[in-house]
Gaussian input, Z-matrix of N, CA and C with variables (Angstrom, degrees):
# hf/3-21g

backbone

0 1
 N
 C     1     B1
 C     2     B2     1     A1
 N     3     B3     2     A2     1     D1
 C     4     B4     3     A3     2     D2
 C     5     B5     4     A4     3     D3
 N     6     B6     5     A5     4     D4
 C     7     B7     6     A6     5     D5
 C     8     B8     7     A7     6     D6
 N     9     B9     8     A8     7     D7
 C    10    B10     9     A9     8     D8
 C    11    B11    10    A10     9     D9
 N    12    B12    11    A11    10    D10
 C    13    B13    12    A12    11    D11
 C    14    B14    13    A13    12    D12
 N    15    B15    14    A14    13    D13
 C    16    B16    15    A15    14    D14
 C    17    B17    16    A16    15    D15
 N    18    B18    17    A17    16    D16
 C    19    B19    18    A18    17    D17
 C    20    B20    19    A19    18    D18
 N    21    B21    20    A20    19    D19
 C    22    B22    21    A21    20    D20
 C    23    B23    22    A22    21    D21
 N    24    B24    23    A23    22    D22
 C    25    B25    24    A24    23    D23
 C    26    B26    25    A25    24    D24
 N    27    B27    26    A26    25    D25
 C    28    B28    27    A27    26    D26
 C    29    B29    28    A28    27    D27
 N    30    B30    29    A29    28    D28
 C    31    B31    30    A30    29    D29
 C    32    B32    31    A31    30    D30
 N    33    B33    32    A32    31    D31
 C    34    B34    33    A33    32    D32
 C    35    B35    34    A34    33    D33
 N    36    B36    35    A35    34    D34
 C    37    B37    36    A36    35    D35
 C    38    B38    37    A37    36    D36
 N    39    B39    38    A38    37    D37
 C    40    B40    39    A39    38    D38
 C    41    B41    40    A40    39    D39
 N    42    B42    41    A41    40    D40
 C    43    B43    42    A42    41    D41
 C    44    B44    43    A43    42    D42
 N    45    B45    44    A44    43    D43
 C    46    B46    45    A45    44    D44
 C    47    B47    46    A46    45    D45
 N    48    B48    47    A47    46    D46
 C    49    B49    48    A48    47    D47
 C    50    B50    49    A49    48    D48
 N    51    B51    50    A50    49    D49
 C    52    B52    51    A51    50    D50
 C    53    B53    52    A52    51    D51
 N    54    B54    53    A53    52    D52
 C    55    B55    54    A54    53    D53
 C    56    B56    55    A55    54    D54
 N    57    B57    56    A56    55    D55
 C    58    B58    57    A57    56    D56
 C    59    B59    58    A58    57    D57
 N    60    B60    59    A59    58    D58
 C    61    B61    60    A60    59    D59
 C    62    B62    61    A61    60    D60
 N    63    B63    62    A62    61    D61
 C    64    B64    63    A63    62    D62
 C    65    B65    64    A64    63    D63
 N    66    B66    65    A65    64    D64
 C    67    B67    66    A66    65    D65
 C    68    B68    67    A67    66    D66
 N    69    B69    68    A68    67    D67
 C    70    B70    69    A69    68    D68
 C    71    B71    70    A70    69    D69
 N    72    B72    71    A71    70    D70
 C    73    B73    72    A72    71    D71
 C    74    B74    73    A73    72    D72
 N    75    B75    74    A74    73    D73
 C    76    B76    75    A75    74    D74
 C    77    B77    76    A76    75    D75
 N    78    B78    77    A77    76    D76
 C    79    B79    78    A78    77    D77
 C    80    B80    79    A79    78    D78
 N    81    B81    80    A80    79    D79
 C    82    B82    81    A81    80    D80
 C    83    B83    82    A82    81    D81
 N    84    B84    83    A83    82    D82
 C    85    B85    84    A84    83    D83
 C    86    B86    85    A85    84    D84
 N    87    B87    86    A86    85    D85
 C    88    B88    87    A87    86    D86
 C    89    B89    88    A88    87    D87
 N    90    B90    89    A89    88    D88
 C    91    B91    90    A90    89    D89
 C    92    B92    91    A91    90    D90
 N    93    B93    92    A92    91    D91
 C    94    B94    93    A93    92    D92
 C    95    B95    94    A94    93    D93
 N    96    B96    95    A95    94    D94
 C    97    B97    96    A96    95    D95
 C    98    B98    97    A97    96    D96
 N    99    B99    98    A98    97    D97
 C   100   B100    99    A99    98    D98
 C   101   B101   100   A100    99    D99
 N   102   B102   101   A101   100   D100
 C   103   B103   102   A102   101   D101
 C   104   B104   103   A103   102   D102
 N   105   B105   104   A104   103   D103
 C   106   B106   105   A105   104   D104
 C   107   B107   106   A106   105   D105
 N   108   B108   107   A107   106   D106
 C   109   B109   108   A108   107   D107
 C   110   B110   109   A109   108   D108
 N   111   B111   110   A110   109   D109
 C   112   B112   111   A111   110   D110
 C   113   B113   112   A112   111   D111
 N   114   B114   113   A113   112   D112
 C   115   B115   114   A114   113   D113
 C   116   B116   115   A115   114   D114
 N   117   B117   116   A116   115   D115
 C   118   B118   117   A117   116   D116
 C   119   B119   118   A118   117   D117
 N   120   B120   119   A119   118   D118
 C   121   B121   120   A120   119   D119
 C   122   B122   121   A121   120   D120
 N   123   B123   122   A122   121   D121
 C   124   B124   123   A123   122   D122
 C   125   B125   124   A124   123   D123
 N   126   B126   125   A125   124   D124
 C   127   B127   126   A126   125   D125
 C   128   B128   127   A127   126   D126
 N   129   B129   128   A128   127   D127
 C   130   B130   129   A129   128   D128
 C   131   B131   130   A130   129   D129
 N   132   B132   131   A131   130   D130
 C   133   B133   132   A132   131   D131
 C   134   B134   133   A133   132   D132
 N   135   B135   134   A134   133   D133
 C   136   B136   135   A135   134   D134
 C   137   B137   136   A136   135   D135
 N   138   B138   137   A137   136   D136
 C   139   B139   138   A138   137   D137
 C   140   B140   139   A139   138   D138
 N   141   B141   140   A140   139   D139
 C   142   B142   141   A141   140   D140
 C   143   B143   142   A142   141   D141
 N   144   B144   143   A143   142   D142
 C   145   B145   144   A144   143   D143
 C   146   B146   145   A145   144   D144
 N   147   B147   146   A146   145   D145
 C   148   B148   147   A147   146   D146
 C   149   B149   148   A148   147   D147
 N   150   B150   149   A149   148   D148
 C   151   B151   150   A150   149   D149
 C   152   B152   151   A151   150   D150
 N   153   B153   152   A152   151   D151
 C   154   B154   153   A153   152   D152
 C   155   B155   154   A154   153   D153
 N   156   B156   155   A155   154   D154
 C   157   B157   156   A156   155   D155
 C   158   B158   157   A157   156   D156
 N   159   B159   158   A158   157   D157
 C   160   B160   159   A159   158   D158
 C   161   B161   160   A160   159   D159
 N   162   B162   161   A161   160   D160
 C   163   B163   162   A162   161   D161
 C   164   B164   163   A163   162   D162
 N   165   B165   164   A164   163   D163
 C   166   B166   165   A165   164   D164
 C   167   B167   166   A166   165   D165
 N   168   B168   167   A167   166   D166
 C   169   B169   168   A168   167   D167
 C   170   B170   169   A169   168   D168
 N   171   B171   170   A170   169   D169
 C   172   B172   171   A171   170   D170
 C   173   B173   172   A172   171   D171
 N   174   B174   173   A173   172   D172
 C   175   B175   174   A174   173   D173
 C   176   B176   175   A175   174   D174
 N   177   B177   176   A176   175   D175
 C   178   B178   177   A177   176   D176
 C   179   B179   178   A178   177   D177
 N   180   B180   179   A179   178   D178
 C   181   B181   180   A180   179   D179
 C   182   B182   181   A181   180   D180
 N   183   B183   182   A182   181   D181
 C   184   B184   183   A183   182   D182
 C   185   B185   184   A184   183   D183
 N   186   B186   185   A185   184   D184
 C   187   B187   186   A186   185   D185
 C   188   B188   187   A187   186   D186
 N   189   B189   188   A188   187   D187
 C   190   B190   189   A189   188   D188
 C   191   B191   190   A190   189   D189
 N   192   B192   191   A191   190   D190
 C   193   B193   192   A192   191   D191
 C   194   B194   193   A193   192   D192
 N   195   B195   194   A194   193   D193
 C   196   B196   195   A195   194   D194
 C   197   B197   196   A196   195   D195
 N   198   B198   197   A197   196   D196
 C   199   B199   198   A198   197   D197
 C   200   B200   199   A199   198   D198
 N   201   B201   200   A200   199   D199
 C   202   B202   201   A201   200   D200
 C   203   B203   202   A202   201   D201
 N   204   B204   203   A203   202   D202
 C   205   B205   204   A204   203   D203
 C   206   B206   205   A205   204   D204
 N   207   B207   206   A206   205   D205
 C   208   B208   207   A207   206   D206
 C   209   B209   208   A208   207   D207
 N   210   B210   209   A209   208   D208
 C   211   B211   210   A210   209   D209
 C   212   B212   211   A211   210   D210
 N   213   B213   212   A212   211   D211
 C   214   B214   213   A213   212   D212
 C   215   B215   214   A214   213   D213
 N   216   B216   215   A215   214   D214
 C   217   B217   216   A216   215   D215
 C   218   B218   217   A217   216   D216
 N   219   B219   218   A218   217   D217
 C   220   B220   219   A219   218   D218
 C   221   B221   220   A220   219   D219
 N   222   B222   221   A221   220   D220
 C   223   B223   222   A222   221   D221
 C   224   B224   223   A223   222   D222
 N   225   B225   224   A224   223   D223
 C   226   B226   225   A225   224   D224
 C   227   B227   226   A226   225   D225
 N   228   B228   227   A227   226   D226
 C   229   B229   228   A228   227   D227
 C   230   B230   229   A229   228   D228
 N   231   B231   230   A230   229   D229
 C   232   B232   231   A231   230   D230
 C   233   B233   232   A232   231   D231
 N   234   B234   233   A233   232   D232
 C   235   B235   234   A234   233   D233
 C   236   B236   235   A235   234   D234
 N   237   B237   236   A236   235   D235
 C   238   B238   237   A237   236   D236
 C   239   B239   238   A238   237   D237
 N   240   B240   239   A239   238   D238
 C   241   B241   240   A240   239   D239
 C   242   B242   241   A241   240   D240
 N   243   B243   242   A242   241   D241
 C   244   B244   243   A243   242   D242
 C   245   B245   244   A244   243   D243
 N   246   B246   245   A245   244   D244
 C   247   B247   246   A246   245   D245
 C   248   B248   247   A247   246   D246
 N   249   B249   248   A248   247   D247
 C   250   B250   249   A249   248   D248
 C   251   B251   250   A250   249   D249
 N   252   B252   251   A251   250   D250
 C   253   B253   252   A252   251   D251
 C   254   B254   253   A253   252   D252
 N   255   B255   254   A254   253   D253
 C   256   B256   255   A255   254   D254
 C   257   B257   256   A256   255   D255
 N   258   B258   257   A257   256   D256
 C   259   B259   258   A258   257   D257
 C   260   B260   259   A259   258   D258
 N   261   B261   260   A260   259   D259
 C   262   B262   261   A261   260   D260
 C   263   B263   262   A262   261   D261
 N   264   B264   263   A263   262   D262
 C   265   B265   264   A264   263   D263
 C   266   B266   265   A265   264   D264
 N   267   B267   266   A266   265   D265
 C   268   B268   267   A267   266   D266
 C   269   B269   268   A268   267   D267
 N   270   B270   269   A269   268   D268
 C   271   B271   270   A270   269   D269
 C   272   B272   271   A271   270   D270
 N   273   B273   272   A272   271   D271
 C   274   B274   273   A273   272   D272
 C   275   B275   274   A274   273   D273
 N   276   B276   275   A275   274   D274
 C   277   B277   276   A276   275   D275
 C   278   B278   277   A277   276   D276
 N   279   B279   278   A278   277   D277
 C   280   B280   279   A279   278   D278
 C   281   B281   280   A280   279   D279
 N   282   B282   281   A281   280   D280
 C   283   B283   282   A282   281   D281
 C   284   B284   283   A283   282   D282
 N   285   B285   284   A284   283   D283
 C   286   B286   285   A285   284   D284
 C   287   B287   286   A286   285   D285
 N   288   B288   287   A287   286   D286
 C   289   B289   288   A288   287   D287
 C   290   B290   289   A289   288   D288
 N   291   B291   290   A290   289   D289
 C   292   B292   291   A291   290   D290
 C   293   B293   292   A292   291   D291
 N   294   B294   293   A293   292   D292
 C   295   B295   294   A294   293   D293
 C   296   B296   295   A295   294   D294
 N   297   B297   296   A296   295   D295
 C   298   B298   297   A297   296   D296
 C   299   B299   298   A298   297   D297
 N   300   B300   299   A299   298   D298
 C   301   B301   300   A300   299   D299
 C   302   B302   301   A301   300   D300
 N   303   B303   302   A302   301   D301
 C   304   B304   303   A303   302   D302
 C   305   B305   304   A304   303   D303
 N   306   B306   305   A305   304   D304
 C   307   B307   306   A306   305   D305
 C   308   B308   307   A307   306   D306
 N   309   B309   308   A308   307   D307
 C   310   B310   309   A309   308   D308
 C   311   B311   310   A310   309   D309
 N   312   B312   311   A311   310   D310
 C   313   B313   312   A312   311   D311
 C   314   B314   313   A313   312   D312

   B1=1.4074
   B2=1.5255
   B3=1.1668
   B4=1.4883
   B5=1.3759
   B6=1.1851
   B7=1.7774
   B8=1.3562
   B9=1.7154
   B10=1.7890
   B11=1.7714
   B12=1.1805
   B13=1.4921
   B14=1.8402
   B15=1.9185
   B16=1.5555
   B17=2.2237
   B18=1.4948
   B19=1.7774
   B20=2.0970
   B21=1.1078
   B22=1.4561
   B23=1.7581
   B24=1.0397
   B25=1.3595
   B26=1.5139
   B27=1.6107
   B28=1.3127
   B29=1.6208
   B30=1.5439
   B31=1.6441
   B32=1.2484
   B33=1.5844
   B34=1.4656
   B35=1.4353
   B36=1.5108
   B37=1.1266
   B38=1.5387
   B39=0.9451
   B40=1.9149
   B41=1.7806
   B42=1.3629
   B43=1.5253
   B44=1.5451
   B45=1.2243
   B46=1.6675
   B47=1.6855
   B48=1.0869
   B49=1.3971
   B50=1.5473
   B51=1.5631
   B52=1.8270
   B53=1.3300
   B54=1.1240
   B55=1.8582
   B56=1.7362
   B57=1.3698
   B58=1.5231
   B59=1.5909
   B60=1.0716
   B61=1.2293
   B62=1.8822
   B63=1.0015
   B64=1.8138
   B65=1.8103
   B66=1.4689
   B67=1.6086
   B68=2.1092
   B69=1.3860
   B70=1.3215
   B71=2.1648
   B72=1.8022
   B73=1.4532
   B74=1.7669
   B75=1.5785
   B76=1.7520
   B77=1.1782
   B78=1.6864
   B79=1.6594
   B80=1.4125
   B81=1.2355
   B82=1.3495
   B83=1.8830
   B84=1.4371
   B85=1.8713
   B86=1.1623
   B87=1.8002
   B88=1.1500
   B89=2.0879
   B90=1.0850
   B91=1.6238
   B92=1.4706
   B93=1.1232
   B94=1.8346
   B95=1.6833
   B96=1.4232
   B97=1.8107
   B98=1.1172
   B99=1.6357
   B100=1.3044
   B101=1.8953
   B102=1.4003
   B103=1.6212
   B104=1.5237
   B105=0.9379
   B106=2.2474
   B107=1.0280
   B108=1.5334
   B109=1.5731
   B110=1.5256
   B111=1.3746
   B112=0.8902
   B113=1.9957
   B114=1.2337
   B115=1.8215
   B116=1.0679
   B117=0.9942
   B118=1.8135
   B119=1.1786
   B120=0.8250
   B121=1.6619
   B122=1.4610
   B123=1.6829
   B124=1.5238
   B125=1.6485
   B126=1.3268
   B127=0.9357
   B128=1.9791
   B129=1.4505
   B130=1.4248
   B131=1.3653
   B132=1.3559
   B133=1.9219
   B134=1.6098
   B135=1.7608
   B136=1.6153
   B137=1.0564
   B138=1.4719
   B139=1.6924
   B140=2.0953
   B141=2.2652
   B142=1.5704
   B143=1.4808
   B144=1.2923
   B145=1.6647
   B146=1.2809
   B147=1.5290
   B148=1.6541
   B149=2.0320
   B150=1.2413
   B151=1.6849
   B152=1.0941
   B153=1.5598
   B154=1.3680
   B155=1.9126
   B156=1.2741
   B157=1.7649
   B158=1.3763
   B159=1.5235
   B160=1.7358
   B161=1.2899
   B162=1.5423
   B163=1.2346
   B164=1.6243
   B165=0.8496
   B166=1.3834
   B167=2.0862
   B168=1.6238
   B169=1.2988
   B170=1.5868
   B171=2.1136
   B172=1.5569
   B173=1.5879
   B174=1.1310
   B175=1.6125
   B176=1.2871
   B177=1.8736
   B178=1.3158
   B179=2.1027
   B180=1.2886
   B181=1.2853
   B182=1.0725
   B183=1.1875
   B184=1.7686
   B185=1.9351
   B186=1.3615
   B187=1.6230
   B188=1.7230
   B189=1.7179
   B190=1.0899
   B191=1.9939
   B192=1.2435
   B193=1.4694
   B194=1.3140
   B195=1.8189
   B196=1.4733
   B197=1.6587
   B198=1.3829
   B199=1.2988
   B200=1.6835
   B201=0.9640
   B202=1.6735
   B203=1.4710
   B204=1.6146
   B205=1.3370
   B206=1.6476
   B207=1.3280
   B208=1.3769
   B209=0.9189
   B210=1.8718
   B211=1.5188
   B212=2.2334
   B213=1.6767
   B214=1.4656
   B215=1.9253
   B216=1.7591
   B217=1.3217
   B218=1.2414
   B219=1.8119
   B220=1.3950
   B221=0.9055
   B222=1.5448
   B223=1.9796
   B224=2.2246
   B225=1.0341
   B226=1.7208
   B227=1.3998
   B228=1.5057
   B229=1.9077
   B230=1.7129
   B231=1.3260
   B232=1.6353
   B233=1.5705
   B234=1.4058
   B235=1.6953
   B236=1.4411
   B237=1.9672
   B238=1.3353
   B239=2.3929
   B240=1.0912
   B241=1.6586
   B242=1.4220
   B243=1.1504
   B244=1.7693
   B245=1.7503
   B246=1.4497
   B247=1.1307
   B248=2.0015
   B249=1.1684
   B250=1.3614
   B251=1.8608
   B252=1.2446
   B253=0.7615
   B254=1.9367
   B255=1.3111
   B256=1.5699
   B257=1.6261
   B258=1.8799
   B259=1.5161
   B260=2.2111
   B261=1.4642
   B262=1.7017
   B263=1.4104
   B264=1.4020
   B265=1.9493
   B266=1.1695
   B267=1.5698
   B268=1.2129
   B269=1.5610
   B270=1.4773
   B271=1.4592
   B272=1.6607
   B273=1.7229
   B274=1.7601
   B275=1.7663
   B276=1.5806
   B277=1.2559
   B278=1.5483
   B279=1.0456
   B280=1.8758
   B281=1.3710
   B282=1.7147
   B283=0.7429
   B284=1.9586
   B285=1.2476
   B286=1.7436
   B287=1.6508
   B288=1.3847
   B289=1.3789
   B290=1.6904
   B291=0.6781
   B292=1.8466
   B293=1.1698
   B294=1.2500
   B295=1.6044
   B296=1.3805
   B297=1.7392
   B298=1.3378
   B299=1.2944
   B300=1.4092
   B301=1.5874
   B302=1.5275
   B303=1.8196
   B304=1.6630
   B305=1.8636
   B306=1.3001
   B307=1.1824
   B308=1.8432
   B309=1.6276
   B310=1.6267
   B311=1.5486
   B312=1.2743
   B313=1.7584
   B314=1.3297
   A1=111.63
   A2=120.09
   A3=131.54
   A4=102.75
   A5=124.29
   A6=130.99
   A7=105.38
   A8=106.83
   A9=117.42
   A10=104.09
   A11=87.12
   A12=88.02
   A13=83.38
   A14=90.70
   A15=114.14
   A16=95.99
   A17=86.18
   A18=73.60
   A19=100.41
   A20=99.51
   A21=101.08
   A22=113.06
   A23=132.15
   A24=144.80
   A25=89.31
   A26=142.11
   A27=135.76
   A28=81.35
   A29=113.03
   A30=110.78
   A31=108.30
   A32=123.78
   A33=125.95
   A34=109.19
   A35=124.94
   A36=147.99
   A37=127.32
   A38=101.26
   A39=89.29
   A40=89.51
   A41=100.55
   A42=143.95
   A43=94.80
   A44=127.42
   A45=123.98
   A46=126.96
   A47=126.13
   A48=125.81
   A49=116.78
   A50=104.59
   A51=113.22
   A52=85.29
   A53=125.23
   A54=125.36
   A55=104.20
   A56=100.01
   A57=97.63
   A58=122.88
   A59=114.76
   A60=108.29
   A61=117.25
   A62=98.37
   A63=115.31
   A64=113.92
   A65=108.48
   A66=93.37
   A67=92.11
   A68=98.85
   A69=110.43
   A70=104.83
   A71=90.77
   A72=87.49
   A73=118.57
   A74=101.20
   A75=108.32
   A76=113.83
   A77=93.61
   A78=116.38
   A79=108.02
   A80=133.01
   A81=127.38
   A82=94.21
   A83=110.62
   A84=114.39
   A85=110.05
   A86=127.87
   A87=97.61
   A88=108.18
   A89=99.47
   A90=98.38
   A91=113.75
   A92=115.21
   A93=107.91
   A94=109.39
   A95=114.07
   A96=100.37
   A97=158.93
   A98=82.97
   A99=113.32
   A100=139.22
   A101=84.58
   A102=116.21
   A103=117.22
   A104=84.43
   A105=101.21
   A106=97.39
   A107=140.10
   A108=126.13
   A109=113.38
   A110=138.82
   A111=163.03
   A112=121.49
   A113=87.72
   A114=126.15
   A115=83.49
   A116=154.27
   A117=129.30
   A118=120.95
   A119=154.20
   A120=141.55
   A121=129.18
   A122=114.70
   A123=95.48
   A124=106.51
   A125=145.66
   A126=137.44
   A127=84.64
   A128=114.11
   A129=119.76
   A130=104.31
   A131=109.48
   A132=102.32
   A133=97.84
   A134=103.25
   A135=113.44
   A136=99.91
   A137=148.84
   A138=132.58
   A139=109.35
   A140=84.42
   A141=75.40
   A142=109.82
   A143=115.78
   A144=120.13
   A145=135.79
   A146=99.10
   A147=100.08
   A148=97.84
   A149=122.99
   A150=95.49
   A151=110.28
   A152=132.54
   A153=124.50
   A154=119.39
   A155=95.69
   A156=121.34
   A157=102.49
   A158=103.06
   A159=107.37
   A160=130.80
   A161=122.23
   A162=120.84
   A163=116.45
   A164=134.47
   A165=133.06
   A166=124.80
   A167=87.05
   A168=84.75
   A169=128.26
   A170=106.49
   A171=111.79
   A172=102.62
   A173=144.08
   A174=158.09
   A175=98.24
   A176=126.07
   A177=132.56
   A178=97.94
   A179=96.40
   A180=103.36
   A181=98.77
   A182=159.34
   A183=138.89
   A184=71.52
   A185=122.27
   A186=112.27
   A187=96.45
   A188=126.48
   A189=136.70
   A190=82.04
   A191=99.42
   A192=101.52
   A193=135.24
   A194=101.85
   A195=111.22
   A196=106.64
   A197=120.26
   A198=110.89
   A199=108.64
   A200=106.22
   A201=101.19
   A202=109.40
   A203=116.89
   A204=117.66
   A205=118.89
   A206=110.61
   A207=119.95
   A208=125.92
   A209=131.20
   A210=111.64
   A211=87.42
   A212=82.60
   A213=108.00
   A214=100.52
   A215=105.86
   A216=96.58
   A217=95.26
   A218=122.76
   A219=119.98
   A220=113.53
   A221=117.56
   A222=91.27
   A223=83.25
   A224=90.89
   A225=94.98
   A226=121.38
   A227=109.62
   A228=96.39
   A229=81.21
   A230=83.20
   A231=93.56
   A232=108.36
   A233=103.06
   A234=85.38
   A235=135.41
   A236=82.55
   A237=87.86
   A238=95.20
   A239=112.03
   A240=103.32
   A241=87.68
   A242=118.97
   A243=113.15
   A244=96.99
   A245=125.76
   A246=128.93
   A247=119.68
   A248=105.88
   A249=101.03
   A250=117.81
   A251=126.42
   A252=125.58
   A253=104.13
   A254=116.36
   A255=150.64
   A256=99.78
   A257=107.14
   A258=133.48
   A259=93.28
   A260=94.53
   A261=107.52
   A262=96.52
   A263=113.19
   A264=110.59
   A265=121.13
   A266=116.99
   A267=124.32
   A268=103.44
   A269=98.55
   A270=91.99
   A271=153.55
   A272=79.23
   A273=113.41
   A274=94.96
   A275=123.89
   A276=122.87
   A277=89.43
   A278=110.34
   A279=119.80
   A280=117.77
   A281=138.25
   A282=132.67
   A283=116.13
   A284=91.72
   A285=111.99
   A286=95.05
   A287=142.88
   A288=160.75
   A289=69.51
   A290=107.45
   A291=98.03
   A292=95.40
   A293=108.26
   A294=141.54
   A295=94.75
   A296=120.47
   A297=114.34
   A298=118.67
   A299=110.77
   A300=121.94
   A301=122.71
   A302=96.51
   A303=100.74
   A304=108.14
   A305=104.00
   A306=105.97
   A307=102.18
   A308=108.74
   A309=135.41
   A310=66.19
   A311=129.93
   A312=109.76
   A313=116.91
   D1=-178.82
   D2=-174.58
   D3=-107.84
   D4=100.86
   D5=171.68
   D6=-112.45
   D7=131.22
   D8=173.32
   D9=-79.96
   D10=174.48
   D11=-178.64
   D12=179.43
   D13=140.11
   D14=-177.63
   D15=-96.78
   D16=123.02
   D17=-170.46
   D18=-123.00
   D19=121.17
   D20=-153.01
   D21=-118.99
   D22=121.39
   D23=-115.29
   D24=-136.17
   D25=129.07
   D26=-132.11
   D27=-167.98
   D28=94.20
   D29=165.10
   D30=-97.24
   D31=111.34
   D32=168.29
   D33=-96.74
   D34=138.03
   D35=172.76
   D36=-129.30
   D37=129.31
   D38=179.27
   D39=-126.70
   D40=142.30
   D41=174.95
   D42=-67.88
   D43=57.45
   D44=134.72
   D45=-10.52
   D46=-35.32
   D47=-175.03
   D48=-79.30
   D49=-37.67
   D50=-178.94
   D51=-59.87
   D52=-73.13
   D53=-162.78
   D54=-31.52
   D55=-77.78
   D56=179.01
   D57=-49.15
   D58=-41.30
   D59=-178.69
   D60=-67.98
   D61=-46.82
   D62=175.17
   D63=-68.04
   D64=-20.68
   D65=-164.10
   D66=-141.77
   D67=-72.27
   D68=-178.88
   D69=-23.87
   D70=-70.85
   D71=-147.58
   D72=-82.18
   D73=-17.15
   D74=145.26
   D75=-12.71
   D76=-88.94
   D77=-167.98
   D78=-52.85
   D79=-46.88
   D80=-158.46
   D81=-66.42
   D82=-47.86
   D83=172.72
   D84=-58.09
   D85=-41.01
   D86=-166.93
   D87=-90.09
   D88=14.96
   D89=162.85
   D90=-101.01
   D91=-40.65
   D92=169.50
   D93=-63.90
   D94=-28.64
   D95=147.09
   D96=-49.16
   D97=-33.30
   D98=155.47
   D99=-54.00
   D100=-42.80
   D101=170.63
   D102=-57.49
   D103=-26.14
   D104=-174.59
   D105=-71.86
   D106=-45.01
   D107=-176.80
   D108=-75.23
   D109=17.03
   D110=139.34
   D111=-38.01
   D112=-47.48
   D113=-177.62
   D114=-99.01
   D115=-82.28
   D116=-144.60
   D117=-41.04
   D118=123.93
   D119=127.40
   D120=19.15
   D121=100.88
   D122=-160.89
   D123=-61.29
   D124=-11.21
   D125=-118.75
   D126=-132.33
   D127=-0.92
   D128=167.58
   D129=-92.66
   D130=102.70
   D131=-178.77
   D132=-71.90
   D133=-66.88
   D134=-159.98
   D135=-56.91
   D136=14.15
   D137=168.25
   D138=-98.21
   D139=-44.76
   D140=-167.82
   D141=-83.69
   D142=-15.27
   D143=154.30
   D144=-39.72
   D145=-57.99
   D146=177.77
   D147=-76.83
   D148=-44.78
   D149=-171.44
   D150=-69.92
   D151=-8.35
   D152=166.37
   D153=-54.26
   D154=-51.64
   D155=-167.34
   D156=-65.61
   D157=-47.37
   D158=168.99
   D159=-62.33
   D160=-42.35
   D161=161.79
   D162=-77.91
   D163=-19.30
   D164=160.65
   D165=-62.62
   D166=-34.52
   D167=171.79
   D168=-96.33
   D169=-18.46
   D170=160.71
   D171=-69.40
   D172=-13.43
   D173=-170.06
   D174=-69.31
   D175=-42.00
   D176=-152.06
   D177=-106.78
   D178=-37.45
   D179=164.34
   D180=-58.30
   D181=-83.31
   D182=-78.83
   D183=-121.30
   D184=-21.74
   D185=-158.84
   D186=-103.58
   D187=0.67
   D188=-165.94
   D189=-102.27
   D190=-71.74
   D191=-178.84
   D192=-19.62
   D193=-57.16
   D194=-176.98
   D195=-97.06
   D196=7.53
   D197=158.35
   D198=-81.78
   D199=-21.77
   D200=-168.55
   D201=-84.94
   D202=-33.88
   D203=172.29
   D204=-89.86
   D205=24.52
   D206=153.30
   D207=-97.13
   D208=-177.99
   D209=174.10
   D210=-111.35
   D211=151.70
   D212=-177.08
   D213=-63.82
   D214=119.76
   D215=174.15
   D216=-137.28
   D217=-175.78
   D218=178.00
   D219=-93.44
   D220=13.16
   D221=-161.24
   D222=-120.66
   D223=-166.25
   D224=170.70
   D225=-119.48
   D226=151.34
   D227=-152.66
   D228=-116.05
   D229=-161.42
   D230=-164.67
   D231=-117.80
   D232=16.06
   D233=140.08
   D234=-135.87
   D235=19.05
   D236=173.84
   D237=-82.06
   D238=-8.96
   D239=-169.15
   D240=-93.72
   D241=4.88
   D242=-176.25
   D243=-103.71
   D244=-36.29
   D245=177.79
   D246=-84.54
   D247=-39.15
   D248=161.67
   D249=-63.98
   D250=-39.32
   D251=-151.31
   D252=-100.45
   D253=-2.01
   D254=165.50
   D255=-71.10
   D256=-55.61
   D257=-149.21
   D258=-80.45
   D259=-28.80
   D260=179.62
   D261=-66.95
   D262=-84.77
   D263=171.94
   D264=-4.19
   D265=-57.96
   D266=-154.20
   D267=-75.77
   D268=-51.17
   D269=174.07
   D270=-68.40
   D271=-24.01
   D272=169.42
   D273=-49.24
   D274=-53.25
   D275=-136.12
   D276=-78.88
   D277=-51.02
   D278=170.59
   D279=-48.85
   D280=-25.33
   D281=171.87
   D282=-90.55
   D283=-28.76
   D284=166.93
   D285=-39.60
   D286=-70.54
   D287=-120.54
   D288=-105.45
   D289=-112.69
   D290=172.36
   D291=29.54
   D292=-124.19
   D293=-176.57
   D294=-11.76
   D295=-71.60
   D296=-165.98
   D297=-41.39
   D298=-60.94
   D299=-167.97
   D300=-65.07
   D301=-13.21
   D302=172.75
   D303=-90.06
   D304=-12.17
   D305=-156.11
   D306=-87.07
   D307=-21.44
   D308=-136.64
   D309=-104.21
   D310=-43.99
   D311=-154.66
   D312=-106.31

């Protein structure tokens, strides 16, 4: 027989660029910022101190931010393991200066 039928065609897309631009490429700068206290002078505390504290604390922003403009789920997504694990770098490098300067005296 001849049967109609409504047949309906559903293009989903998601905008890749807001993400990167808003969360991804922050973090990836504010860990190669991180890297710069690397180059300092071990013997400059108040420089590699404060860019440590600073990138550690825009580190906590940028991972406070894009939790809030997500929606709340149970499981863990993948940029929150891209942002904790950005948020590790940052802190490793601050604790590196640590180590050195206890190790230097």
């Amino acid at each position: 027989g001849w049967y109609n039928r409504l047949f309906i065609n559903f293009a989903l897309r998601r905008h890749i660029f807001f993400f990167v631009l808003q969360s991804y490429f922050p973090a990836m700068l504010m860990v190669m910022l991180s890297w710069v206290s690397f180059w300092i002078d071990r013997r400059a505390v108040p420089a590699r101190v404060s860019l440590g504290i600073t990138t550690v604390l825009t580190m906590s922003t940028i991972m406070t931010g894009v939790s809030a403009s997500m929606p709340q789920v149970s499981y863990i997504k993948a940029v929150d393991v891209y942002l904790w694990t950005s948020f590790l770098f940052v802190f490793l490098s601050v604790i590196e200066y640590a180590a050195v300067n206890y190790l230097t005296t």
